[in-house]
C-alpha positions in Angstrom: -13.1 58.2 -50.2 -10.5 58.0 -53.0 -9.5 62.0 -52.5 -9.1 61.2 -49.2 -7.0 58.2 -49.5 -5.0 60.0 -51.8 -4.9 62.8 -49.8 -3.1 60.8 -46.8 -0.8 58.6 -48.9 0.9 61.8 -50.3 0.9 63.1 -46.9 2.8 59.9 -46.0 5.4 60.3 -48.8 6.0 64.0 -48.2 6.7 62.7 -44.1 9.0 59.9 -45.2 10.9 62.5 -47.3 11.0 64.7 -44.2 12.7 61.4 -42.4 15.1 60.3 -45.0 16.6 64.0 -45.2 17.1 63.7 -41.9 18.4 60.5 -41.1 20.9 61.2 -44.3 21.7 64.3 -42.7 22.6 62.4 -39.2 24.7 59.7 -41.2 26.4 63.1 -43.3 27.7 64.7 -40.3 30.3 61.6 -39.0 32.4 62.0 -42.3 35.2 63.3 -40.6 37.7 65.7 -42.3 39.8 62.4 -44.4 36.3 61.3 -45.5 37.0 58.3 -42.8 32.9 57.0 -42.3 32.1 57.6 -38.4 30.3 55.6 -36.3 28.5 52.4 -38.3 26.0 52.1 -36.0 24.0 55.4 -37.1 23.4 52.8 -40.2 21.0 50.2 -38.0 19.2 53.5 -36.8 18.3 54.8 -40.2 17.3 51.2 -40.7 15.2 51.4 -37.6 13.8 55.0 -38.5 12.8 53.7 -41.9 10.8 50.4 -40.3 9.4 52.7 -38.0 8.2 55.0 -40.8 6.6 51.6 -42.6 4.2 51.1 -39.4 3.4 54.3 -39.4 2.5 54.9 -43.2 0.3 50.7 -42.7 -1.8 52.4 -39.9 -2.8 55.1 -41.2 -4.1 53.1 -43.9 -5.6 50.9 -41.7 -7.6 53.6 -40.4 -8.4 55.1 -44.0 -9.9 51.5 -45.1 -11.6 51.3 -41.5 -13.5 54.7 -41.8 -15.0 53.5 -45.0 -18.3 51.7 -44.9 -18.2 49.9 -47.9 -14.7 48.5 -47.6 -14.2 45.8 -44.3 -11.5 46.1 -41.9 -8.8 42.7 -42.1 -10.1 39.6 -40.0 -8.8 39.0 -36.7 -6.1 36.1 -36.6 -7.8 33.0 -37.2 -7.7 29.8 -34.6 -4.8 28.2 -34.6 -5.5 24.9 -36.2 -4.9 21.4 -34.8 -2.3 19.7 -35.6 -1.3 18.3 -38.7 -1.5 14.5 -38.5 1.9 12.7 -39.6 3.6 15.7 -39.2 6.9 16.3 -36.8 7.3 18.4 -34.2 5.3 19.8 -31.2 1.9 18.9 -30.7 -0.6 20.5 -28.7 -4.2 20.7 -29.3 -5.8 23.8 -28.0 -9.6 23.2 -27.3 -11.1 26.2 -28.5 -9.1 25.1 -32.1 -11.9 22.4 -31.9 -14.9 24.6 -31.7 -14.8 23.9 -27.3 -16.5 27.0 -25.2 -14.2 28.4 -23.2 -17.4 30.7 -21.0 -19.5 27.3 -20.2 -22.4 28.7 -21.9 -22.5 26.0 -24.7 -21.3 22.5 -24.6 -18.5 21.6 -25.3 -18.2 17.4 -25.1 -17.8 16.7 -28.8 -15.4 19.7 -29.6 -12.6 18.2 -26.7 -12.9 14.5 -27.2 -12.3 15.0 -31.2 -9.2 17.0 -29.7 -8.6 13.8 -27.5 -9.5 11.4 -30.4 -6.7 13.6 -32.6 -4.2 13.0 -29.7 -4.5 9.7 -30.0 -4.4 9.0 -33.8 -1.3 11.2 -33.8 2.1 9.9 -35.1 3.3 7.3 -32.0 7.5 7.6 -31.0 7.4 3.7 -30.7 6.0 1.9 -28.0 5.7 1.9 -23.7 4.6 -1.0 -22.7 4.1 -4.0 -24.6 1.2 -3.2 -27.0 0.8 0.6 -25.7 1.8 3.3 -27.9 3.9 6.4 -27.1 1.8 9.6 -28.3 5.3 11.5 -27.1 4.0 14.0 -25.2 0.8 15.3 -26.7 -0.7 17.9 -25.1 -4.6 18.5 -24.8 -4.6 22.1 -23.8 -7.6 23.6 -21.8 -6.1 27.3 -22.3 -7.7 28.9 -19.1 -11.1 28.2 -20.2 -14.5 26.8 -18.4 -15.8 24.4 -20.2 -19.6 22.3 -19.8 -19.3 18.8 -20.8 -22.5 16.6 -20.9 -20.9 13.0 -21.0 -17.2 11.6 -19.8 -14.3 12.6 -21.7 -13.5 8.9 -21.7 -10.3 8.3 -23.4 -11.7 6.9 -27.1 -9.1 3.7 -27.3 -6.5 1.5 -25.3 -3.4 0.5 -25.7 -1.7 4.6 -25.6 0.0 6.4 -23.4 2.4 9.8 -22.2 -0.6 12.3 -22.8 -1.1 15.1 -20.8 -4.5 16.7 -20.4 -3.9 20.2 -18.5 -4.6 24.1 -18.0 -8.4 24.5 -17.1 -11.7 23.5 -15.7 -14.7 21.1 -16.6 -17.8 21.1 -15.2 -20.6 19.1 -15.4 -24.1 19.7 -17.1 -27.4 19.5 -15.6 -28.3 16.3 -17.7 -24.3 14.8 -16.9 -24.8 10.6 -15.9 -25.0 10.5 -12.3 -22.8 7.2 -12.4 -20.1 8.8 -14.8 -17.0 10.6 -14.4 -15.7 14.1 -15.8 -12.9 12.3 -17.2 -12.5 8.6 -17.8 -9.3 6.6 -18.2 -11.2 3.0 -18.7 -12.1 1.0 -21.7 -14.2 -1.6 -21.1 -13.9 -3.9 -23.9 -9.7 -4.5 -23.7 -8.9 -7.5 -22.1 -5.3 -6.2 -21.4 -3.3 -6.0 -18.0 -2.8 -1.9 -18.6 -4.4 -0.1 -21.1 -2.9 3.1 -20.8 0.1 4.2 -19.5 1.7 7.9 -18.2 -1.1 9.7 -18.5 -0.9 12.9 -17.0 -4.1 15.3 -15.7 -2.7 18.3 -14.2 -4.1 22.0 -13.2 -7.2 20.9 -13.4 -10.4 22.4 -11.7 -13.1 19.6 -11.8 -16.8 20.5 -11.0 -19.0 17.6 -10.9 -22.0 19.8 -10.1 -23.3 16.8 -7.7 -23.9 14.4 -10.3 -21.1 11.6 -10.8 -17.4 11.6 -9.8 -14.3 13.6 -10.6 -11.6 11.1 -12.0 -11.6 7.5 -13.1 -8.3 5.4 -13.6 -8.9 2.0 -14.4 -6.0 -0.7 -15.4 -3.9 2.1 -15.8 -0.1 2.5 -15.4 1.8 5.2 -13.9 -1.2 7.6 -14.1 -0.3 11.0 -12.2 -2.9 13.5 -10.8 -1.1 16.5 -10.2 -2.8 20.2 -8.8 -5.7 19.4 -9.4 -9.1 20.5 -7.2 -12.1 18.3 -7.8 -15.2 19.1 -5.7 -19.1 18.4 -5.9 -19.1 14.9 -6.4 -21.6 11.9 -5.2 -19.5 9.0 -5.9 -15.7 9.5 -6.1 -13.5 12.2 -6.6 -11.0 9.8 -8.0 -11.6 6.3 -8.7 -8.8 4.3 -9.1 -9.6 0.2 -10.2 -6.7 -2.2 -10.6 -3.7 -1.2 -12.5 -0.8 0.1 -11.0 1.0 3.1 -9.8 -1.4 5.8 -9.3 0.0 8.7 -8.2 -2.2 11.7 -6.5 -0.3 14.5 -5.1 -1.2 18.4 -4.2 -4.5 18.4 -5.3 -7.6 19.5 -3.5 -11.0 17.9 -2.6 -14.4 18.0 -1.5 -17.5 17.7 -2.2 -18.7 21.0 -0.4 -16.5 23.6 -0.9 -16.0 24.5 2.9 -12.8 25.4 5.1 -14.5 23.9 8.1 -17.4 24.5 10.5 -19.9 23.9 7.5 -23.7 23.7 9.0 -24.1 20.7 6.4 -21.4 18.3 7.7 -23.5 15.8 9.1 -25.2 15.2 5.2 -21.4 14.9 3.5 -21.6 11.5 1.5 -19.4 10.1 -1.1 -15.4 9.7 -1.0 -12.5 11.5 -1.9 -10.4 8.9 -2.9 -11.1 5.3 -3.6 -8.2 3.4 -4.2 -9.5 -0.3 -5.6 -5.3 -0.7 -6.9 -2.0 -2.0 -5.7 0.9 0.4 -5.5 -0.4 4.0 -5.3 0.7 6.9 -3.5 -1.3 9.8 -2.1 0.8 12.6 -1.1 0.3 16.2 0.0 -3.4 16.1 -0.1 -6.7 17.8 1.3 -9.9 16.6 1.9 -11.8 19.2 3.2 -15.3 17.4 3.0 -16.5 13.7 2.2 -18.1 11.0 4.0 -15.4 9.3 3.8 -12.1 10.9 2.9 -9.6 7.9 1.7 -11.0 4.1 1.1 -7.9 2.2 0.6 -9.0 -1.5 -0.6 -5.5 -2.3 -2.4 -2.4 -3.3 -1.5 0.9 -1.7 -0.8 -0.1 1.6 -0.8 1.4 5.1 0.8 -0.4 8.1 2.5 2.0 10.7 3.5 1.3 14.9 4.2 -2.6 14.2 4.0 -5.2 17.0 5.9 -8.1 14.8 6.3 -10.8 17.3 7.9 -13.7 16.3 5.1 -16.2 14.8 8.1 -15.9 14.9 11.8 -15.9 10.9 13.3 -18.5 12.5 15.5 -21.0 12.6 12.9 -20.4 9.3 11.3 -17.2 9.9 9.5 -14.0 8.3 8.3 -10.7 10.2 7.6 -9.0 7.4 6.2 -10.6 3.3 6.0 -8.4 0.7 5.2 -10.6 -2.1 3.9 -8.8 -4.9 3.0 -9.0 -7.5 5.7 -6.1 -9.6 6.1 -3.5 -7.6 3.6 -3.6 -4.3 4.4 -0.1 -3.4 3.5 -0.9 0.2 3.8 1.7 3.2 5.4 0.3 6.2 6.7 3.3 8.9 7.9 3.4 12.4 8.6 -0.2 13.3 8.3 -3.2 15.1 10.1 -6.3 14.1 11.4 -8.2 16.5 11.7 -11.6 15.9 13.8 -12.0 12.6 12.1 -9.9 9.3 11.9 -8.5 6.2 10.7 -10.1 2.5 10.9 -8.5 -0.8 9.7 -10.3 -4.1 9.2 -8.3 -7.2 10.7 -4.9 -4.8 9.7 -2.2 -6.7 8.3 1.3 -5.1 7.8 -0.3 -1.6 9.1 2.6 1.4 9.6 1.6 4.8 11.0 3.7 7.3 12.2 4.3 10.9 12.6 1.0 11.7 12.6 -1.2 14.2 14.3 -4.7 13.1 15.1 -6.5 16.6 16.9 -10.1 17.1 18.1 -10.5 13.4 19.7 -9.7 11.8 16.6 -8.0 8.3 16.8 -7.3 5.4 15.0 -9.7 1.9 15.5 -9.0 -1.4 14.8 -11.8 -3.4 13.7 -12.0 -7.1 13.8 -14.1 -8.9 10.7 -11.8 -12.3 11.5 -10.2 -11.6 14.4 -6.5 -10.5 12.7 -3.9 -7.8 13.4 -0.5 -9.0 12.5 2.8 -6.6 11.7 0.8 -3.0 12.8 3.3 -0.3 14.1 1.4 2.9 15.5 4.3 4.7 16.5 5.5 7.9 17.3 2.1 10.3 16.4 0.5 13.1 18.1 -3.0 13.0 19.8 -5.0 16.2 20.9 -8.0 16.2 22.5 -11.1 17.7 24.4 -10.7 15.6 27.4 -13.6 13.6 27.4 -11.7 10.6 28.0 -11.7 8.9 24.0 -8.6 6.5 23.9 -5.8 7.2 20.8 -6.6 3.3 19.6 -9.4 1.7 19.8 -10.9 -2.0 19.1 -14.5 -2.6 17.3 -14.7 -6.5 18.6 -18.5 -6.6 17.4 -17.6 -9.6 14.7 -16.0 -11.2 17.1 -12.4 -10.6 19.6 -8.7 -10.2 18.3 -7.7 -13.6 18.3 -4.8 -13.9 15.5 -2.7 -10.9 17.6 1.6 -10.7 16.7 3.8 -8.2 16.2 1.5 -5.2 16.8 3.4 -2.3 18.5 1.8 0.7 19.6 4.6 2.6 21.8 6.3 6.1 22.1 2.9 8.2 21.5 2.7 11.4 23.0 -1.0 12.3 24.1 -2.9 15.3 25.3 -6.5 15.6 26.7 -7.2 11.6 25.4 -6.5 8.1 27.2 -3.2 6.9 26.2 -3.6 3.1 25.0 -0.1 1.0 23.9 1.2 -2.5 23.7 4.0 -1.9 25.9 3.9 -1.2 29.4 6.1 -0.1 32.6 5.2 0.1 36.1 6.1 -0.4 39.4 4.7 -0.9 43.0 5.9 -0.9 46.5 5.0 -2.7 49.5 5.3 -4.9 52.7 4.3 -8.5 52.5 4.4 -11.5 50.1 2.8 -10.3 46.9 2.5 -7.3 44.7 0.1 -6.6 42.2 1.0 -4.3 38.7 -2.3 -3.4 36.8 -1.9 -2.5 33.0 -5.1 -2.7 32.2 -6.1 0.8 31.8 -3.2 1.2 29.3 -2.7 -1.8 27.1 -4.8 -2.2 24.1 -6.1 -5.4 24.1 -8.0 -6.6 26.8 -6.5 -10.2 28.2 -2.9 -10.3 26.3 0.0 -10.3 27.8 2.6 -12.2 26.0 6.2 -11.2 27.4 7.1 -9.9 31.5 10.3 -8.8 32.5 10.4 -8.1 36.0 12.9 -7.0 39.1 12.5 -7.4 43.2 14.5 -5.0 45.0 14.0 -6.3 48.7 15.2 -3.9 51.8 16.3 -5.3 55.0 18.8 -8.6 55.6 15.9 -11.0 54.6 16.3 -12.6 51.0 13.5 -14.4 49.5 12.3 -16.6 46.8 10.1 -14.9 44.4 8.4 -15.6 40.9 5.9 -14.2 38.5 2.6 -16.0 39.7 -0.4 -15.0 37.4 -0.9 -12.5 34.4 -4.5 -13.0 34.0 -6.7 -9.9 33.1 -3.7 -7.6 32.4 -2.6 -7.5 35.9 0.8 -8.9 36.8 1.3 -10.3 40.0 4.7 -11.8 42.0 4.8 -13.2 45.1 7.7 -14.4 47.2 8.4 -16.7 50.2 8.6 -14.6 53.1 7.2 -11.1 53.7 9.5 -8.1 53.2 9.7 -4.4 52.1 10.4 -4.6 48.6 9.6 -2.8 45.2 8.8 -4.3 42.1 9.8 -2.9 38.7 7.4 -4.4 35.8 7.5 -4.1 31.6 4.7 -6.2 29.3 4.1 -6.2 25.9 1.5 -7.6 24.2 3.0 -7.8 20.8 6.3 -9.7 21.1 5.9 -13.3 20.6 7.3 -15.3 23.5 8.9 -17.8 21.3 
């Protein structure tokens, strides 16, 4: 071994002669005749030569120490290690630094919640909110890898916030807690209005491998959930309890991975999104299979660019259920039913718009008290199969509408479904002393009409008396004093107060 490592280092210095002559000979040749130096820049390329010559000469050694048995070839680059706590500057804590499996053969829960646990007992850049810390950006880093978790990765203490969690999937176990979720923004024990605050999850794929739910966000503030696709959940995709300013937005869900037409629709269960929370926002979002695809049950929240196709109303599904009764305070605007639609207990400051409901899907209003106050349903799309299913709808099982103002549903364009509104224009012709306009197969509910505004245009020389006589049932009749050839011109609404 020594003869022949002796053997190819002289071989190395006899080739690094070789280059030096040369290069000297390059640089030699640009003297010019008044021993003026030529062109400097043949300098940097003997330079060059010369570092080239240096990699060279280290791999053949390489090789040399490599060939022999006895003698080990240099160690790989170790992990990178996690940060150094109190120290400046950035700080982002890879998971396989902390022992996590990046294949999903071994577990890897303890490995990324010490990760998490070192995020959080890094140096703070002062404070968010009141008695929540700023961890300034700490990063834990999934890297592209799979990894198997057998419990939440539940954040380990309040009172922290701007972390981002990002760049690869989790998956739950065999033995995960059917009641848990992959990850876990709660603490149970803090009595605090928020506990964390800007915590980001993004590019995440999140397998709950039918046991337990995706996503949990309670008393959180400005949480965002960004690209992320969570699917194969029982409960919830994403939870989100109290708090305040949730935002979900181009993310993915279902718990079947399907793209429609799935022979197990009927058995979907569990939902999407649950929002328990006031002031969150849902935007640019699929729900490709659920039971139920969004379960608003806060206030003042807004849907907008949702594909809701996770379980056709036909088998028992709900697109989207507002269940707050009362305060619904809930926009819904430029999104698609698909196959499946929207219900609202006693709505309450209800706005959707520029919607499109297809395959009979519509939108039901279901009375638990008997109150829908301030609902537009305006301007939308419906598409259907023609088996006469109305766009709006009234579940009056608890009990009728009795609490009804400001409701307007108007300027919907329909196809292959019965047209239902709150406004209303006819007209009718005829020869005698009355003349009856029928609105009931239009207007929505079923004995309301709160505002007429009518017009007699009488033909001959005759010029009667005439008045509105009797609104009962949704019909509107006039009569006048005499008989004449006349027509009658006719608008209702049920949701303008007369006073």
């Amino acid at each position: 071994m020594a003869t022949k490592l002796a053997l190819s280092l002289s071989m190395l210095m006899g080739l690094s002669s070789l280059i030096f002559i040369h290069v000297y000979g390059d640089n030699f040749n640009h003297f010019n005749d008044n021993n003026d130096v030529g062109d400097h820049s043949h300098q940097y390329v003997s330079s060059e030569r010369m570092r080239k010559m240096k990699v060279l000469k280290d791999s053949f050694l390489r090789r040399d120490l490599a060939a022999d048995s006895s003698i080990s070839a240099p160690p790989g680059p170790a992990p990178q290690p996690p940060p150094l706590q109190g120290k400046s500057g950035p700080r982002v804590y890879r998971a396989t630094s902390y022992g996590a499996d990046p294949t999903g053969k071994s577990d890897s829960t303890e490995a990324l919640l010490r990760a998490i646990s070192d995020a959080f007992n890094g140096p703070s850049e002062g404070s968010l909110m009141d008695g929540i810390s700023n961890l300034g950006g700490a990063q834990i880093h999934l890297e592209g890898g799979n990894y198997m978790i057998s419990k939440p990765l539940r954040l380990p203490a309040a009172g922290a916030g701007n972390l981002l969690i990002h760049g690869g999937t989790l998956r739950a176990s065999d033995n995960f807690p059917t009641d848990g979720y992959l990850i876990d923004l709660s603490a149970s024990s803090s009595s605090s209005l928020y506990i964390y605050e800007f915590i980001t999850l993004k590019d995440l794929m999140l397998d709950s491998n039918f046991r337990g739910g995706g996503i949990s966000v309670v008393k959180s503030l400005r949480t965002s959930i960004d690209n992320c696709y969570i699917t194969h959940f029982t409960t919830n995709g994403i939870f989100v309890q109290s708090g305040h300013e949730t935002y979900i937005r181009n993310s993915f869900l279902g718990q079947h991975i399907t793209a429609g037409g799935d022979s197990g629709e009927r058995n979907f269960s569990g939902t999407a999104i649950n929002l328990m929370g006031n002031d969150n926002a849902v935007t640019d979002v699929v729900i490709f299979s659920a039971n139920i695809g969004i379960m608003v049950s806060g206030q003042a929240n807004t849907l907008s660019g949702v594909h809701c196709y996770n379980k056709a109303t036909g088998f028992g599904g709900t697109g989207i259920y507002l269940k707050l009764p009362n305060l619904t305070q809930t926009r819904i605007v430029n999104s698609y039913m698909d196959y499946t639609g929207i219900v609202a207990e006693d709505p309450v400051q209800l706005h959707i718009s520029s919607s499109f409901f297809l395959g009979d899907a519509h939108i039901l209003l279901k009375s638990i008290n008997g109150v829908a106050k301030g609902v537009n349903i305006v301007d939308n799309m419906f598409s259907g199969s023609n088996k006469g299913v109305e766009i709006v709808q009234l579940d009056q099982s608890n009990g009728p509408f009795k609490e009804i103002d400001q409701v307007v549903v108007d300027r919907n364009n329909v196809r292959g479904m019965n047209l239902k509104a709150t406004v209303g224009r006819g007209s009718v012709q005829g020869n005698g002393t009355s003349w009856t306009v029928d609105f009931s197969p239009l207007l929505l509910f079923p004995d309301l009409i709160k505002h007429v505004q009518y017009s007699l245009s009488a033909a001959g020389t005759a010029f009667p008396n005439h008045a509105l006589r009797n609104v009962s049932r949704n019909r509107v009749v006039i009569e006048s004093n005499v008989a004449v050839p006349a027509s009658v011109f006719v608008t209702v609404d049920q949701g303008v107060l007369t006073s």
